[in-house]
Structure formats: C-alpha cells, structure tokens
C-alpha positions in Angstrom: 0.0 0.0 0.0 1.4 3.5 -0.9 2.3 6.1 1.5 -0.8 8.8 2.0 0.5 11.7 0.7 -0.6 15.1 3.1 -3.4 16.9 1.7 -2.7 20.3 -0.6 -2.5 23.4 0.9 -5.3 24.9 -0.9 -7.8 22.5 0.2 -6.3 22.6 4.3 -6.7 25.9 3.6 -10.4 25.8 2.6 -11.8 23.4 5.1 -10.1 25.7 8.0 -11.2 29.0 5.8 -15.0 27.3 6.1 -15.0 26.8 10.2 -13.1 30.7 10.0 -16.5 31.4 8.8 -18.1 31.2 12.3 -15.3 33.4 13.9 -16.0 35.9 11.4 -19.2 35.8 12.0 -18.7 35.8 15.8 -16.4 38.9 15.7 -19.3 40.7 13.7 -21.8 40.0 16.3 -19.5 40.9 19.3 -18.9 44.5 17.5 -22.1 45.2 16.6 -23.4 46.6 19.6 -21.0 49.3 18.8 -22.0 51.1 16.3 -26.0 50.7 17.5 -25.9 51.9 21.0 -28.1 54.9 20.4 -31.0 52.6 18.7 -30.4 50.0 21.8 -30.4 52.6 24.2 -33.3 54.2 22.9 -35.3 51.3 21.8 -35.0 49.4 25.5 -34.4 52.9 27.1 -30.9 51.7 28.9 -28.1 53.8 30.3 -24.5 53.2 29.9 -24.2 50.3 32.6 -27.2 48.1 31.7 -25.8 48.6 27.5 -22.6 47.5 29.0 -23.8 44.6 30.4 -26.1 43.8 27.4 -23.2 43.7 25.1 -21.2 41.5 27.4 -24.1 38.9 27.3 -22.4 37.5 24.6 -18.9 37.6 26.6 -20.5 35.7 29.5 -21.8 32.6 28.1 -18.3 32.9 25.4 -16.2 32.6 28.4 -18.1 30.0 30.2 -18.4 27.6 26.8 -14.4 27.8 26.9 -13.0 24.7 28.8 -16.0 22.9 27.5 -15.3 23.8 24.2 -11.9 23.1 24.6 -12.6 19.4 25.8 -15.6 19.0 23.2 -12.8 19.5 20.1 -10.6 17.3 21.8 -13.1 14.2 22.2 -16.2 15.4 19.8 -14.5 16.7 16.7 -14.1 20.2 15.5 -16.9 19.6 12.3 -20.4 18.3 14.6 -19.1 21.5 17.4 -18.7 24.0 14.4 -21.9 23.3 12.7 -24.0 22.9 16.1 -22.5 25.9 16.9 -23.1 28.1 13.9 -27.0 27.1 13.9 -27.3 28.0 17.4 -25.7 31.3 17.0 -28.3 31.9 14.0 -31.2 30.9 16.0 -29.7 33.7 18.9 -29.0 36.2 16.4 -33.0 36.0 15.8 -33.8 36.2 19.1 -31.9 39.2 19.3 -33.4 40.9 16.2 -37.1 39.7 17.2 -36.7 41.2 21.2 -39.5 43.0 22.5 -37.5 44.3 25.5 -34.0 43.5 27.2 -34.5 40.1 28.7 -35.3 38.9 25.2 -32.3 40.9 23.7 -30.2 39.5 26.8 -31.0 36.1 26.1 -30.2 36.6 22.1 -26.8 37.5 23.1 -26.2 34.6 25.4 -27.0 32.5 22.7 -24.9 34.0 20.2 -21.9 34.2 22.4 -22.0 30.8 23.8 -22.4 29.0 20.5 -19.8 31.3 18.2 -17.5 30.6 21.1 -16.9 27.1 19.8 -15.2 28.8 16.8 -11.9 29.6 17.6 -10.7 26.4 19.4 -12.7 24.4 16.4 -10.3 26.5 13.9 -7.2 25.5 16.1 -7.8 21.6 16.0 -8.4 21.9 12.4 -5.1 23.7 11.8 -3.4 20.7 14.0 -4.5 18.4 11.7 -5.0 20.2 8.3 -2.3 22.0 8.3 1.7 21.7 8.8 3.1 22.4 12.3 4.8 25.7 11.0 1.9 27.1 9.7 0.1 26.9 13.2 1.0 30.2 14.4 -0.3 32.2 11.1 -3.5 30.2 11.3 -3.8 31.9 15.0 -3.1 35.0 12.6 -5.3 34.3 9.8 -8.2 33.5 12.2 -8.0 36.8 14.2 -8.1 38.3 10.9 -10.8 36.8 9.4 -12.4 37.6 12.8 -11.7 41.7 12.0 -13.1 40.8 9.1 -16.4 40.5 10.7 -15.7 43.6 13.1 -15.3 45.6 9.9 -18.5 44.5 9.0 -20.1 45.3 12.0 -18.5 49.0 11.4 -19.7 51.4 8.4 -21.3 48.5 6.7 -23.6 47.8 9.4 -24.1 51.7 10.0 -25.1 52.4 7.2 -27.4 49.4 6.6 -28.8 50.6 9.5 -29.5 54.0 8.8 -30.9 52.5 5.6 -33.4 49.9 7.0 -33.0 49.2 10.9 -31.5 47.7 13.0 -33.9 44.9 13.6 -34.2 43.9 9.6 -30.2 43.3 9.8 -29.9 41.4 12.7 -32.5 38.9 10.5 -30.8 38.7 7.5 -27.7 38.5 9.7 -29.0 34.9 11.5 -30.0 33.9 7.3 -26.8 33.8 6.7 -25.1 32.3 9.4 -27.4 29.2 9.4 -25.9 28.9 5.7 -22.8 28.8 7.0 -23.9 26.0 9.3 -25.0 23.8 6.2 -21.7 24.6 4.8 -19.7 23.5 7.8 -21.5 20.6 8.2 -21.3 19.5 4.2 -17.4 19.8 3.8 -15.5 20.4 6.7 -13.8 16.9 8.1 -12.5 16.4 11.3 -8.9 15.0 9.8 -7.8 14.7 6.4 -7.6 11.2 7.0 -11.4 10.9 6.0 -10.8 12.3 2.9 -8.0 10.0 1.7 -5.2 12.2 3.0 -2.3 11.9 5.8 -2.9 13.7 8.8 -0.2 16.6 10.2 -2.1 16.0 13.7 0.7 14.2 16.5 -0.2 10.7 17.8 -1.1 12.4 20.7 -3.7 14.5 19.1 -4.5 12.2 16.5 -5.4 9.6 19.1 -7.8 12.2 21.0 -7.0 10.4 24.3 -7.5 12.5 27.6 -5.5 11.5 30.6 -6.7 8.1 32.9 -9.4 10.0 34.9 -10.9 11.9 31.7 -11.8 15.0 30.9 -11.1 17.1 34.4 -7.8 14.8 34.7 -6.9 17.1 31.4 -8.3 20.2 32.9 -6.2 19.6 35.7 -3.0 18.7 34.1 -3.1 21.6 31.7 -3.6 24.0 34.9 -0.3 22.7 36.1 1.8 24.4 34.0 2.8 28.1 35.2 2.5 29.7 31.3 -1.3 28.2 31.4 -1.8 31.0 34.0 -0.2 33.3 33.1 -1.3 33.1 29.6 -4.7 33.3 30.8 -4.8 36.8 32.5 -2.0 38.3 30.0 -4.6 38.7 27.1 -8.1 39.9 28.8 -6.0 43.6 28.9 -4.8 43.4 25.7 -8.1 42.0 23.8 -10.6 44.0 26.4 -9.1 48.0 25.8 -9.4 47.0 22.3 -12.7 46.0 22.2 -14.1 48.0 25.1 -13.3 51.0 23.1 -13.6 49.7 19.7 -15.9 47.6 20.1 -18.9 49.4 22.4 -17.7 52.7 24.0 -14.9 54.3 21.3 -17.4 55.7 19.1 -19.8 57.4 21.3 -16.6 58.9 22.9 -15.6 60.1 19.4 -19.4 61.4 18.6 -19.5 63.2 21.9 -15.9 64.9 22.5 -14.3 64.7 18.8 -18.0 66.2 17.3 -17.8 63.2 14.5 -20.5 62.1 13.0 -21.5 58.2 13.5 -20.1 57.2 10.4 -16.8 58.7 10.5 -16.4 57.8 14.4 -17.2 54.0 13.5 -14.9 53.7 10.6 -12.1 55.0 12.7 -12.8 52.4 15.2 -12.7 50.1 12.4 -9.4 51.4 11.5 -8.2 50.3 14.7 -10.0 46.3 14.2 -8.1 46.6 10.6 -4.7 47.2 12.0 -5.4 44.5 14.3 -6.7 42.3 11.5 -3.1 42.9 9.9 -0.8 42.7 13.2 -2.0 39.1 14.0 -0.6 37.1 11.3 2.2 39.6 11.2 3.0 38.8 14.7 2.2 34.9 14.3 4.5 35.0 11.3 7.4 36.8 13.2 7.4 35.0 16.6 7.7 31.3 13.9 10.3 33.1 12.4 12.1 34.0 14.6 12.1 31.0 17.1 10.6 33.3 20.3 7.4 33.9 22.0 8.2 36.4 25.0 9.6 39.4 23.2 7.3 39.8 20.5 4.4 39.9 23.4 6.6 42.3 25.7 7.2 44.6 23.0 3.6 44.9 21.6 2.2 45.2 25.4 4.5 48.2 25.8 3.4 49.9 22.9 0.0 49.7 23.7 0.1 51.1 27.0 1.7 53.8 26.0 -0.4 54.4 22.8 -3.6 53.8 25.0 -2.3 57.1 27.8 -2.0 59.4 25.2 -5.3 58.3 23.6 -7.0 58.2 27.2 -5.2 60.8 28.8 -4.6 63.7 26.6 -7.5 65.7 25.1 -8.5 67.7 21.3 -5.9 65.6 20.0 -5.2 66.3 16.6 -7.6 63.9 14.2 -5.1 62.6 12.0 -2.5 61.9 15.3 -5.8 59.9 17.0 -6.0 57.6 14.2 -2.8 57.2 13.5 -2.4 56.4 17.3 -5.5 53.7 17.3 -4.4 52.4 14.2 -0.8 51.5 16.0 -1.9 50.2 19.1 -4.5 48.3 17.1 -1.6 46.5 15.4 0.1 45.9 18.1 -2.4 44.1 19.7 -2.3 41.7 17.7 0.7 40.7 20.0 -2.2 38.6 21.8 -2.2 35.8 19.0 1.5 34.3 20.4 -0.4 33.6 23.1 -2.1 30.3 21.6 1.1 28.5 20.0 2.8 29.8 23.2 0.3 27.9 25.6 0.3 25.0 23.3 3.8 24.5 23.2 3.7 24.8 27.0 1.1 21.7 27.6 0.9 18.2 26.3 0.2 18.3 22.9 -2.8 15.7 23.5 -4.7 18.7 25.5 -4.4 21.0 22.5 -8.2 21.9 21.9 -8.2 22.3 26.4 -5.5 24.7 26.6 -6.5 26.5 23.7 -10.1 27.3 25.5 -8.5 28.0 28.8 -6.5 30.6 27.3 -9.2 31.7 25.0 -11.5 31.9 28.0 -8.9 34.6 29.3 -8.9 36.3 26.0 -13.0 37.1 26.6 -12.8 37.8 30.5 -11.2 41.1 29.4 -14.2 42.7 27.6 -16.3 40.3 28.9 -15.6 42.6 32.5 -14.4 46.1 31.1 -17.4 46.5 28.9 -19.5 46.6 31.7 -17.3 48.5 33.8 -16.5 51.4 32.1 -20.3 51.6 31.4 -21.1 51.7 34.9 -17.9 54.9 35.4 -19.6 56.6 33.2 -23.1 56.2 34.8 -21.4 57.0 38.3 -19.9 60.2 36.3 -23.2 60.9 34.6 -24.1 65.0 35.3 -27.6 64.8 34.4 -27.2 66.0 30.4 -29.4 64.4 27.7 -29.6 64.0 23.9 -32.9 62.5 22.4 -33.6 60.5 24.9 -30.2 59.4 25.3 -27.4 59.8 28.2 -24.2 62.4 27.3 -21.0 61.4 29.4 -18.7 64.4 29.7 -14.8 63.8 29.2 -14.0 63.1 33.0 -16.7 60.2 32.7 -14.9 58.7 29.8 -11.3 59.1 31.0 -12.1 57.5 34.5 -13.9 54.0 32.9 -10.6 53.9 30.4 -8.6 54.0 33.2 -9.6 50.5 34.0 -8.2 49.5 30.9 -4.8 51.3 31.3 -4.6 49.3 34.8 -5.5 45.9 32.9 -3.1 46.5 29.7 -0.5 47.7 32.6 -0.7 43.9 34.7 -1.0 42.2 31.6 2.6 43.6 30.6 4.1 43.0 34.4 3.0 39.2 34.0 4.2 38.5 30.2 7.4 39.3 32.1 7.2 36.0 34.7 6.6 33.5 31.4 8.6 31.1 30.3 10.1 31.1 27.1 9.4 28.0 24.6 11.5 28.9 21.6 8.5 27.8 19.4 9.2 24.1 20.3 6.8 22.0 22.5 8.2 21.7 26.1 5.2 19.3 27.8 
C-alpha cells in the first residue's frame, strides 16, 4: 500500500477557511453593539451600565463555553461543534433581532456568544490536523483576521445598513446567513484529512484524542499545572478588552461626543483600529515562527500599547489625523495577543491542545467580557444629568475615568508576560 500523501495546501486551507467562517461571524456580532448603542439605548431605554452589560451577554456565556469547548474539540470533533455551533448562533441572532424588551435581547446575546464561542478552538484543531506544524502560528493569525473581518462589517457597513433599513431587519438577515454557514460547515468540513484520503499533520497524541486516565477534568487539571497556562490566561483579557471596550462598544460614542464626529466617521475610525489588528495578528504569528521566540514579540507589543492607549486616554482635542494614526498603532500591536495560543500550546501536552487552547481563550474574553461593563457603569457614576434625544451624554472626565480600567489591565498584563517562560517555538510538555 502506498504512503498517503498530506493533503494540498489549498484544500487545508479551505476546510479551516469554512469553520473561520463562524469566527467571522462571531467577531461581527461581538462588535455590533458598537456602532447601534443609540438605537439599543433608545429602543429598551438603557443607560450606559445596563448597555454595557447587554453587550457582554455575549462575553458571558463565550467565556463559560471555553474549557467545555476546549474538551468537546478534543473528544467530539471540530466539524459536529462547528456546525452545532453556527445554527445556534443563527437561532440567537434572531432572538436578538425579534426582542421586544431587554431580557429577550439579553438572552439573544447569550445564545450568540456561547455558541460562536466554539469557533476559535474548532479553527485550532483543524489547523493541528490540516495543516503543517509551521503554519500553526499564522493560522492563530489568519483566524483573528478573518475575525476583523467580521468587526469591519459590523463598522460602516452595518451603520449604514442601518441607517438604511433598521437595525432589527439586519440582525434577521444577519441569522440567514449564518445558518448557511452551518449547512456549509457541516457538508465539507472533516474532522482530519484522514477521511478524505489524505495523511494527517495531527501528532499521535492528538491524533489519538486520548485525555489523561481519569478523563476530561484529569486534562483540565493537568493543563492547569503548567505556570505559562496562568499566566497566559490573564495576559490577554487587557490586551483583547481596551481593544474591544473602546472599539468595540464605547470608542465611538466617545468620538461622537468629545471629537464632534459624526456616527459614520467615528465608526470607521474604530474600524481602522479592528483593521490594523486584523493585519498585526498574522504579522505577529509570522514573526514569533520566524524567529524561534514567544516572550519578546508579546513584551514589545504590550508596551506599545500602553503607551499608545495614555496618550489616547489621557490627553485631550488631539489632533484627528495623530488619534487615528495612534489607534491604528496600538490596534496592530495588539495583535501581539495571538502568540499567546502557540505559546500555551507548546507549553502543555500536545494531547490537551483543543483544552488549553479554551483556557487561554476563555482569558482572552474575561477582558471585555468585565471592562465593557465596567467602564459603562464609570460613566453612569460620572453621569451629570445631560441628555440627547432621549439618550445619556458622558462628559470627558466620565470617559477618561472608565478607560482608566483598561490602562490598569493593559498595565498587569505587561508586568505578568514578564514572569513567562520562554518555549523557543518548540513544544516543552
């Protein structure tokens, strides 16, 4: 019998591109909210703390579907999870659009965010098996950008859609097409390329999908043993959290309010800013395979973003073309965060690949999942009274007190990245 020969790129390339799908499409919905706080804030008459915690909705149920995601690729398959998961996040996503008042809108977004949260660890174990070992780190790339993807949709697409026809009408078509993606999934995407007549790039160990004696919390366990697990954990909530608190639910009413933009403008900056972190993931992937180190890539793009971040935060009337120029920068550099994976995965046994990858994931999502909130509720506690159709104004000492919270995050985030252990791009465990 002849040797299987590994699959072509292309086609590895397709059948990850196809689960990517569902991470785009997960990045669009946990933007949205965005660029549509006035009609959500008007429609189910919210201030800025109970929009806050409507948005994170979605980040709740993500980062609670995360270790059992994570265990669920490793013993289920990546193709049943990613189509179960993309149905269910089309069934939310009408819930959402169909909401009569907040619970119902609450409950749409748990839906959403626990399904699409199946996405990213689904992409992962498909790239252990689909795709060579040193392309691992750019698929961590390639997905986050293919996620921005979805956030750029949810930017002046979406805005002006929705000054166009409503917000509700989008959210429907929205869940049409993410069920399609969930027949697609389903129809071509294989677990390994064994079942399509190809060898597999997947280890034994991961090949064989075998936990630990003791099962699936004997792997929760033993991943949790290893010190970078931790630390790899907290590091990316600051990172991923001030990028997506501001960008991603707060940036452009701050730009509305204090740089007198006008919706459209204010969310295609904050686009700009998802773009350049679209671009600075694979970038960053590419560079850590290259050359052989994890640590200083992530040191040197947490620095950056702090101190782009305090002169965004901290310093008022900047000049326009100097606060994009700044947001697009520290949106590059945080694609620093996507080192993270391979780093954790080359810290662990390389059985408990899909479990390490949600525990660090889950980390990823605490960070907006607790700042988006948070900095709604500073600004609420800041709140002097002042109202614009029906909707709260924040004044600039409101704002600059919730970003603070992200400054301290991005801040601890760069103390622990210093207390890792270094991998050299080989696996240790």
């Amino acid at each position: 019998m002849s040797k299987l020969q590994y699959p072509p790129l292309r086609l590895s390339w397709s059948v990850w591109g196809l689960g990517a799908m569902l991470y785009l499409i997960g990045f669009y919905q946990r933007v949205a909210p965005g660029v549509i706080t006035t009609e959500l804030m008007s429609d189910f008459s919210l201030g800025a703390a109970a929009l806050g915690n409507l948005s994170a909705f979605y980040f709740y149920s993500y980062v609670a579907m995360q270790v059992p995601t994570g265990v669920l690729a490793d013993h289920w398959g990546p193709r049943r999870l990613l189509t179960l998961g993309a149905a269910i996040a089309g069934l939310g996503t009408l819930v959402f659009a169909l909401a009569p008042d907040i619970v119902w809108a609450g409950m749409g977004r748990l839906m959403v965010g626990g399904s699409v949260a199946v996405a990213f660890v689904g992409m992962l174990k498909l790239a252990g098996h689909w795709l060579p070992s040193r392309h691992y780190a750019l698929a961590s790339g390639m997905a986050l950008f293919f996620g921005i993807i979805g956030a750029v949709f949810a930017g002046v697409p979406l805005r002006l859609l929705v000054d166009s026809f409503g917000w509700r009408p989008i959210m429907f078509g929205s869940a049409l097409v993410t069920f399609v993606v969930a027949v697609g999934i389903w129809l071509l995407v294989r677990d390994d390329p064994v079942d399509k007549g190809y060898a597999s790039h997947a280890t034994v160990h991961e090949d064989s999908g075998q936990q630990e004696s003791g099962g699936v919390l004997a792997g929760i366990r033993k991943v949790l043993q290893y010190r970078n697990t931790w630390l790899l954990y907290l590091i990316p909530g600051g990172v991923v959290g001030t990028a997506l608190t501001f960008a991603g639910l707060w940036g452009v009413p701050f730009l509305t309010t204090h740089y007198a933009m006008e919706n459209t403008l204010a969310a295609g900056i904050c686009s700009s800013l998802l773009v350049a972190w679209a671009v600075g993931g694979p970038v960053f992937g590419w560079l850590s395979d290259h050359l052989g180190h994890r640590k200083p890539l992530y040191v040197i793009g947490c620095v950056v973003q702090l101190l782009g971040w305090s002169v965004v935060v901290m310093v008022p009337g900047l000049d326009l073309w100097l606060l994009v120029g700044l947001l697009v920068l520290v949106g590059f550099f945080s694609g620093n965060m996507i080192i993270g994976f391979a780093f954790a995965r080359e810290s662990a046994p390389a059985r408990l690949a899909g479990t390490v990858s949600g525990v660090v994931n889950m980390g990823v999502m605490m960070g907006p999942m607790l700042l988006q909130p948070a900095v709604g509720w500073m600004l609420d506690f800041g709140w002097q009274g002042e109202m614009a159709d029906g909707v709260r104004v924040y004044d600039l000492e409101a704002y600059r007190n919730g970003f603070r919270l992200m400054l301290g995050w991005l801040s601890l985030s760069l103390l622990l990245i210093l207390f890792t252990r270094e991998t050299h791009c080989r696996q240790q465990a």
